[in-house]
N, C-alpha and C positions, 0 to 999 in steps of 0.2 A: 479102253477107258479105265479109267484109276477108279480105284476100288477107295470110298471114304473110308476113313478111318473115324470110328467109332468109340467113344471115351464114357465107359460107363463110372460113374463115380456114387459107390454108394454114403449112401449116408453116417454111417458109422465111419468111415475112412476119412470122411469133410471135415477140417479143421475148422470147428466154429469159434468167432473169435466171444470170449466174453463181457458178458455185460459192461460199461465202466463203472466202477466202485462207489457205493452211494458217495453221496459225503457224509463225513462226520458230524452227528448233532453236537455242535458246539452250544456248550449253557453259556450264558448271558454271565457274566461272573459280575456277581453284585457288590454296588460300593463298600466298600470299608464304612463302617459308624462310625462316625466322630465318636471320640472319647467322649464317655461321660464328663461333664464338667465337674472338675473336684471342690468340694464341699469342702472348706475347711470347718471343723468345727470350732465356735467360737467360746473362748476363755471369758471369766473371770477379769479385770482389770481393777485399777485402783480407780478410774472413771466409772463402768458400772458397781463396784462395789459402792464407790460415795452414792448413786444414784439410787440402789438396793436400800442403803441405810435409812435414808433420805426419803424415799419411800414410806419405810415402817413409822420411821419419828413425825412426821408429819400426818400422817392418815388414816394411820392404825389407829382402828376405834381404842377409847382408853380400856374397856372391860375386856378387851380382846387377848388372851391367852396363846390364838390358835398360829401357828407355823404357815411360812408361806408356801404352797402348793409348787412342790419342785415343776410341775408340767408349765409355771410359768415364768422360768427362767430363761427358756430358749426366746421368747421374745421378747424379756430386759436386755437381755445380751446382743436380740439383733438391732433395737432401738437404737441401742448406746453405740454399738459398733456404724450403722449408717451416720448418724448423727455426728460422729468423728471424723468418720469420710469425706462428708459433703461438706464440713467445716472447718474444715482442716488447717488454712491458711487463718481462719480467724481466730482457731483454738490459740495455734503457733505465736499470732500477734498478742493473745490474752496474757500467754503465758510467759512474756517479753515484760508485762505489764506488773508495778509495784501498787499493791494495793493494802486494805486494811482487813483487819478479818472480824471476826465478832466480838473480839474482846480489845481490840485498838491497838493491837500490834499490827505495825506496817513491813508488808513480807513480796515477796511475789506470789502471784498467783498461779495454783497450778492445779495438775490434772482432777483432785480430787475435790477441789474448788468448783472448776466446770461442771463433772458429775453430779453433783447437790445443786449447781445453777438449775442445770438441765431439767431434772425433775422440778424442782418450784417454778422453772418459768413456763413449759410447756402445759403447768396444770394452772396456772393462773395465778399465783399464791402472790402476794404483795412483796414479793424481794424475787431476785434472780440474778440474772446476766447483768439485766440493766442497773442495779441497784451496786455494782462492787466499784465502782470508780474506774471503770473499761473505756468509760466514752461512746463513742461512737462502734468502737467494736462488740460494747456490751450490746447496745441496742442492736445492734444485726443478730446475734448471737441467743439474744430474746425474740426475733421474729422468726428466726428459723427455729428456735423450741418448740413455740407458740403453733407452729405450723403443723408440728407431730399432732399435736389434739392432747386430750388430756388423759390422762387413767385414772382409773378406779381401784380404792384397794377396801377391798370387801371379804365380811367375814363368809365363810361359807355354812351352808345351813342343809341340814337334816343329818345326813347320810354325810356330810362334809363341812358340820358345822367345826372340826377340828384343825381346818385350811383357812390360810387368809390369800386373798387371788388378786393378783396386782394384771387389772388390764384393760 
């Protein structure tokens, strides 16, 4: 009889195979942010300057000495700038437009015309857009003022009786 053969294998000699390799934590890679929206800061114009002027001559109390509170110019300027935006095609029509001006010279009408409408019409005042000989472009150009609401320009009092505040 055939003698078995006998295969001792110890343990230290077994090739064991190893484990397979975690996977990688892969992170989630998070969207990009949209760019902040850029802000332009907005100027000065010869529209809000006539509407600034316009402002004080009209409603500045008369014993009022005091300066207007620069914190309220960012929003003359945004008034004036929407208002030009949204009116754009009627300004343009206006400003196609020969009109008269307060002393009866017949001129066209332009940017710093509108600016002085703007304020008197949106506050109510008995002259505006509709009053310069526009027509029918006046009148749109009065309800869309009209539609802003009116401001207030007030002296300021105690601690700021030395500001006048348009708002």
């Amino acid at each position: 009889m055939a003698k078995k053969a006998s295969i001792r294998v110890s343990k230290r000699s077994a090739k064991v195979k190893a484990p397979p390799p975690r996977p990688k934590k892969v992170e989630a890679k998070k969207p990009d942010k949209p760019p902040a929206p850029k802000i332009e800061a907005l100027e000065w114009d010869a529209f809000s300057d006539s509407y600034f002027d316009t402002a004080i001559w009209a409603e500045k109390p008369e014993d009022c000495d005091a300066d207007v509170w620069p914190g309220c110019y960012p929003k003359i300027l945004q008034d004036c700038d929407r208002f030009q935006r949204e009116n754009e095609e009627l300004l343009n029509e206006a400003y196609q437009t020969m009109t008269r001006d307060g002393y009866g010279h017949i001129r066209l009408y332009d940017v710093t015309d509108a600016g002085h409408d703007f304020f008197l019409s949106r506050n109510g005042h008995g002259t505006g857009f509709w009053d310069r000989g526009l027509g029918e472009v006046g009148d749109k150009l009065h309800e869309a003022a009209s539609a802003f609401g009116g401001v207030d320009v007030l002296p300021g009092e105690g601690e700021q009786e030395d500001w006048l505040f348009i708002e």
